[in-house]
N, C-alpha and C positions, 0 to 999 in steps of 0.2 A: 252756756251755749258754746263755747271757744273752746273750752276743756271737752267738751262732748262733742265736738268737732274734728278735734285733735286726736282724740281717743277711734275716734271710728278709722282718719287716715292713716295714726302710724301701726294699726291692727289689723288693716284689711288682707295684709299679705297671711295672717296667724289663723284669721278664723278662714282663711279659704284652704288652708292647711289642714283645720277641723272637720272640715268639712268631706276629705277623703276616708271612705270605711278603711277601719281599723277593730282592732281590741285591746284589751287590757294587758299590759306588761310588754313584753319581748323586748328586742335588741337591737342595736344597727350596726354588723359587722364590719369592716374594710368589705366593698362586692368586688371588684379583682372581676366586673366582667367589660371592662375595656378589652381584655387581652385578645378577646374573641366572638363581643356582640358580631361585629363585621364581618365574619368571615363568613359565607355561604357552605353550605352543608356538603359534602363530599360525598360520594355513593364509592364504597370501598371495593371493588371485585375483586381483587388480587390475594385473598383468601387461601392458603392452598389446605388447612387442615382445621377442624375445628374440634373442642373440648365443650359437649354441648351437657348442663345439667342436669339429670331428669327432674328434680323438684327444684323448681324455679319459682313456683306460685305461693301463697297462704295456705294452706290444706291438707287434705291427705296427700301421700305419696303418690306416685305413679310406675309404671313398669314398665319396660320394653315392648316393643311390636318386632324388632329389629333382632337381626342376630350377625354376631359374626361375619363376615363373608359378604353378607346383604349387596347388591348395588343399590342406592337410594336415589331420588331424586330433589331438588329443592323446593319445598314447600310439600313434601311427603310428611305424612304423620309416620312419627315413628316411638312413641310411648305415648300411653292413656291409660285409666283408669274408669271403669264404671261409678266411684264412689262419686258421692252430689259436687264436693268441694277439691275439686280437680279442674284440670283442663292441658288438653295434651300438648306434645312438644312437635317440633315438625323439624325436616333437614334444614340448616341453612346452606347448603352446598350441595351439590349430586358429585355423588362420590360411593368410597366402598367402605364399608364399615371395619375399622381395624379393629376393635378391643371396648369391650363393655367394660369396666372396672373405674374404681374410686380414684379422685382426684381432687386436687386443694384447689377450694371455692372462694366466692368473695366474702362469705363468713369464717374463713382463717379456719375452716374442719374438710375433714372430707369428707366429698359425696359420691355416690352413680355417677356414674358421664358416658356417653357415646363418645366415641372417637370417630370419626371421619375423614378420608382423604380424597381430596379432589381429584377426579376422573377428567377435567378441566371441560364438564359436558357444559352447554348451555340449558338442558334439558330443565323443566317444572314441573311439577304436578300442582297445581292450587285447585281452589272451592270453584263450582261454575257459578257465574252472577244471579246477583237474586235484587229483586226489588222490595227496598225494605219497608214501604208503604204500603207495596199490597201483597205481601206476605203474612202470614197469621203471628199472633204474638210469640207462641211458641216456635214456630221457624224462626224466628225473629231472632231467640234467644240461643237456641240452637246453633245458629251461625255465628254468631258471639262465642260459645264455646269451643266449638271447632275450631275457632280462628287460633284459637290458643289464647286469648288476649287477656291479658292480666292490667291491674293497674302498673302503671310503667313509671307513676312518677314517686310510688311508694314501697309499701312493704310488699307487694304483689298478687291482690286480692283478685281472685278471678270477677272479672268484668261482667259475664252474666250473671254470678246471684245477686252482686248489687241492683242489677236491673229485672231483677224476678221477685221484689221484694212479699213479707206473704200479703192476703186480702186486706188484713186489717190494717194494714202499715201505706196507706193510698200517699202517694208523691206528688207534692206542690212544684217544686224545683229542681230542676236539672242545673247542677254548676260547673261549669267549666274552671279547674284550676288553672288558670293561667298566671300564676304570681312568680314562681318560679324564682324562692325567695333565697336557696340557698348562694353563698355567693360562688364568684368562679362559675355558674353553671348557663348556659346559655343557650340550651340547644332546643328547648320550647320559644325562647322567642323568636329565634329562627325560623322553625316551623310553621308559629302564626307569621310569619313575613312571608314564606316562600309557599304556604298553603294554608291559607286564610281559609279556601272556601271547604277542603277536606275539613278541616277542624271545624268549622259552621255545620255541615251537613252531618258531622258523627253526633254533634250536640243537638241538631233535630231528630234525629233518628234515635236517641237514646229519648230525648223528651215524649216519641211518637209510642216506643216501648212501654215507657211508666205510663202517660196517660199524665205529664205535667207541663203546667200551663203555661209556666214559667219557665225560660230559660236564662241563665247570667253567666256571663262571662267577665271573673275575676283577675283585674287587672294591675299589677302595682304601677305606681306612677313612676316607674324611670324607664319604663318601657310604655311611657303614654305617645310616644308615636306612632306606635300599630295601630290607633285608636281608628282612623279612620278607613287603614288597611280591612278590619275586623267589620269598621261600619256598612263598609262595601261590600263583604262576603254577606252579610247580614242579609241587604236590603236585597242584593241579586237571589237569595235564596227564599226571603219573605215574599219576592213579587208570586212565584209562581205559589206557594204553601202557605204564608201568615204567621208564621209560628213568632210568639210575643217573646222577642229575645233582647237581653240591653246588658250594654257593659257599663259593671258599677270601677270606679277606678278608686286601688287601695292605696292604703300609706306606704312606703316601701319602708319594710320592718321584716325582724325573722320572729317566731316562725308560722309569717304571713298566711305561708302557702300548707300549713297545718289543716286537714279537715275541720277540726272544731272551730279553730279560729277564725278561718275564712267563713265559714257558716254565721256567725255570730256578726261576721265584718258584714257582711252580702245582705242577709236575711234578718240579723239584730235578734234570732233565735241563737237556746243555749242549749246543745245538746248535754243529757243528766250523765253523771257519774255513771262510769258501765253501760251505758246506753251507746246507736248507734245514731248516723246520720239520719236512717229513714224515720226513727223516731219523732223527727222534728218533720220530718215530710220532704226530707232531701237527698239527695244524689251526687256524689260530687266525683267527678272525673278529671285528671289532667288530660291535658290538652293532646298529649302522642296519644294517650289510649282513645281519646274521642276521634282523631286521624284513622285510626288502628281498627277504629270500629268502621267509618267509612268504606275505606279499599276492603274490607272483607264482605259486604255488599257491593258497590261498584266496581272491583276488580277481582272479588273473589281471595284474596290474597290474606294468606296465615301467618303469623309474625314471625318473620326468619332474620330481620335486623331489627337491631339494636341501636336508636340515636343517643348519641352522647357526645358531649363536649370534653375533648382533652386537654386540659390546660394547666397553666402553675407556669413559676416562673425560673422551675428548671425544664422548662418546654419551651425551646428555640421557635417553636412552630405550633401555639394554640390553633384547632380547629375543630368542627363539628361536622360529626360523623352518623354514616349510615354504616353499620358492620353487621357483616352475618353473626347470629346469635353463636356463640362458643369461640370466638375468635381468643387466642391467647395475645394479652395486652403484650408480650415480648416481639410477637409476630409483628407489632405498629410499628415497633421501635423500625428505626431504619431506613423501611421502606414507605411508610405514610406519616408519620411523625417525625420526630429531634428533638433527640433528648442530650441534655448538657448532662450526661452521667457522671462525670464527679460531684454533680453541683447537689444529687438529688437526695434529698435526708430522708423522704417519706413518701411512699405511692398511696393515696386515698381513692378508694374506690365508690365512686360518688360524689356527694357534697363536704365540705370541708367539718361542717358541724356534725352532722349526722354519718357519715359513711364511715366505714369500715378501712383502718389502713391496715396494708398485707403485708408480708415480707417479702415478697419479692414480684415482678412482672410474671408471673408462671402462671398469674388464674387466669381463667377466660370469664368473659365479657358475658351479664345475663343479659335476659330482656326487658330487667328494671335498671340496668344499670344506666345511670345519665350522666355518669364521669367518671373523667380519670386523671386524677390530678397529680403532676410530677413538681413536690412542692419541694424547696430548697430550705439552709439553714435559718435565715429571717420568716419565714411561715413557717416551718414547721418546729418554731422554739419549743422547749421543753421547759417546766419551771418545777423548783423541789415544793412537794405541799408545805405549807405553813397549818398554824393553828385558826380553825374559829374565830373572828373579833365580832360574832353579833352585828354586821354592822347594818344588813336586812336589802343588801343592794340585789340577793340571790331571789328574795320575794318579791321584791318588784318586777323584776326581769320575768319569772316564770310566767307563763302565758298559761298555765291550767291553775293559775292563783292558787299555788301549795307552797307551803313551807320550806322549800327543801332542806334550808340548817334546823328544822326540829324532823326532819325525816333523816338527816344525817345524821342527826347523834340518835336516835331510836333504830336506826339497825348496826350505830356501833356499838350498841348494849345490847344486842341481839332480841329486841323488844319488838316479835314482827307484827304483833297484834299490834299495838300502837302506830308503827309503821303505814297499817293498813288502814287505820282510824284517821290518818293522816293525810293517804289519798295517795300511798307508793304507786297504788296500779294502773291511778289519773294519768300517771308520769307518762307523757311521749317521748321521752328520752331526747328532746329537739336540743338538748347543751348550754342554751340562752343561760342557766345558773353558775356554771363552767364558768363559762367566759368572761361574765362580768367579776367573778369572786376574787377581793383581791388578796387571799389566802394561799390561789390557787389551789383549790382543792378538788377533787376529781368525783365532782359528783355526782355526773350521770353514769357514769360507770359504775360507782356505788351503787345507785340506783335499780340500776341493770340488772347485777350481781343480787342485790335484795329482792326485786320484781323475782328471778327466777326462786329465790330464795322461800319465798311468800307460796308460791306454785307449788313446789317440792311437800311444803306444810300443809297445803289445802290438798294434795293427791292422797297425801298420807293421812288424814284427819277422814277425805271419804270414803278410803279403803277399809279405815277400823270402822266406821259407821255400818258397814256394808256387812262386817263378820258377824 
């Protein structure tokens, strides 16, 4: 009975630990976001020129509306496309259109860009309000696309078809990504601090969409002090509507704020290999795009900034930002940021795991971008790859439970079928195998490089089927 007494007090702190949703593998990186939890969100106007993308989103392309010469105004649409998997761009500035042509993106290629220069108008054009209760599903949806609204905290999936899912695919859950696991990043929980109830209201109005019954709001535990910020927006929006909404609070882990894995943490479903969220009967939204969804009903308003966290510790002045979509990160330097520029080894566009680093401050800003990190030589170390030693700490870590050291040596023998047997296309490239290997071996970029590699084979495999 002493020993079973004992066991309960010096374990009650581990299983209360247990007890926060989680899944299987991942990492705990240094999070680096002291530098700018604190700092309240900035609304940037001092924009004078912007490099706006046309394909910003997951989908097909899109084309101008705009030409040359144009005067625009902000919150004008100015490319669209009729194809289903689109969703168009709109001004972030009223201004005059200088020059259509290609320019270096935050994927290190070039693309289309509007150029724009500011006529220093206050003028807008936005959506007129709509009420998204009593409007029909299809306006519903409708207004979702016009808004331009993509997902903001990912690859850039337009926002309406997630929420159009087809008949057979009916939605349990509506989840708000709130984990916001990468480190360094902090300008979602800004958001739930400074607009608790916009974020509550885009998560009812998307759950009002699908027709699901559940709404949650996925929370890591190092940001468990908005718990009751969240509680509040909750309860003030359930008095007048009801909607069953509760926040499940996660492990703080990467990568947390993954769709599958948060699905699995929240719900204790697994979405299948190649399958999608609505499979499992879910929906998963970050939390700017659920904001995003709000004001394009209550204010009518089309995504023309961009929030993101600038930060690193060759950034004299981490802060979180609202910027007009297209802003060129060189235009911060200066006059809204400080940057220690000799200090700076590496610009990461985004999160420190996942994002894209560029060669230089010259690309502009999308509307998924949620950082910009000015990292110095102790972050942005370099190490020479070593060999393999088996030693299985890369399996652990991965969060889609693959192999990665038997998927590493099958596309260094150029064995893509095996590869694939393997579950290369599982890969969400989230790094968590990277970082713990202590080989240092660069295997999400392998990964990457074989993912397109595996593509290439299956184009060509149903092209000859075809003849």
């Amino acid at each position: 009975i002493v020993q079973h007494a004992f066991f309960n007090f010096s374990t009650k702190g581990v299983l209360e630990e247990m007890r926060k949703a989680t899944f299987k593998g991942g990492i705990h990186p240094p999070e680096n976001k002291e530098l700018s939890a604190h700092i309240p969100i900035e609304q940037v106007n001092s924009i004078k020129k912007v490099v706006i993308p046309f394909n910003q989103h997951f989908g097909a392309p899109i084309k101008p509306l705009v030409a040359v010469g144009d005067t625009v105004k902000r919150g004008q649409k100015i490319a669209d496309s009729q194809d289903r998997m689109t969703v168009p761009l709109h001004a972030s500035i009223s201004g005059t259109v200088k020059k259509i042509e290609a320019h270096l993106l935050v994927n290190n290629m070039e693309g289309p860009a509007i150029f724009i220069e500011s006529n220093d108008s206050n003028e807008e054009e936005f959506l007129p309000i709509l009420d998204p209760f009593a409007c029909s599903k299809d306006e519903a949806i409708a207004r979702i696309r016009e808004a331009g609204i993509i997902g903001i905290g990912g690859a850039g999936f337009p926002a309406y078809v997630k929420l159009a899912p087809p008949p057979d695919k009916p939605i349990e859950y509506v989840i708000a990504n709130a984990a916001e696991c990468e480190p360094y990043l902090t300008i979602d929980e800004r958001t739930m601090e400074e607009s608790p109830d916009d974020v509550v209201d885009g998560l009812t109005i998307a759950m009002h969409i699908v027709k699901a019954k559940h709404g949650i709001i996925g929370l890591e535990d190092n940001k468990q002090h908005l718990v009751p910020i969240l509680e509040k927006a909750i309860e003030r929006k359930n008095t007048s509507l009801g909607f069953d909404i509760k926040i499940v609070l996660l492990k703080t882990k990467y990568p947390q704020g993954g769709e599958k894995m948060l699905i699995t943490a929240v719900t204790g479903r697994e979405v299948p290999s190649g399958k999608l969220p609505m499979d499992v009967a879910c929906v998963v939204s970050n939390v700017g795009t659920l904001k995003a969804i709000s004001e394009a009903f209550r204010k009518g308003r089309t995504v023309v900034d961009t929030a993101l966290t600038v930060s690193g510790r060759a950034c004299s002045t981490p802060k979180n930002l609202f910027v007009p979509v297209g802003t060129v990160v060189q235009d911060l330097i200066g006059s809204v940021i400080e940057v220690k520029e000799n200090e700076v080894c590496r610009i990461v566009m985004g999160g420190p795991m996942m994002g894209p680093a560029v060669p230089s401050a010259v690309v502009p800003l999308q509307k998924n971008t949620s950082g910009v990190l000015f990292l110095n030589a102790d972050e942005a170390q370099h190490y020479a790859e070593g060999s393999c030693i088996r030693c299985g700490r890369c399996m652990r870590a991965c969060s889609c439970r693959l192999s990665p050291a038997l998927l590493n040596r099958a596309l260094s023998i150029n064995d893509l079928d095996e590869a694939v047997a393997i579950g290369v296309l599982d890969c969400i490239e989230c790094g968590s195998c990277s970082f713990v290997c202590p080989a240092h071996i660069q295997l999400v970029q392998r990964f990457r490089i074989g993912k397109q590699r595996v593509r290439i084979k299956m184009q060509k495999e149903a092209q000859r089927a075809t003849k």
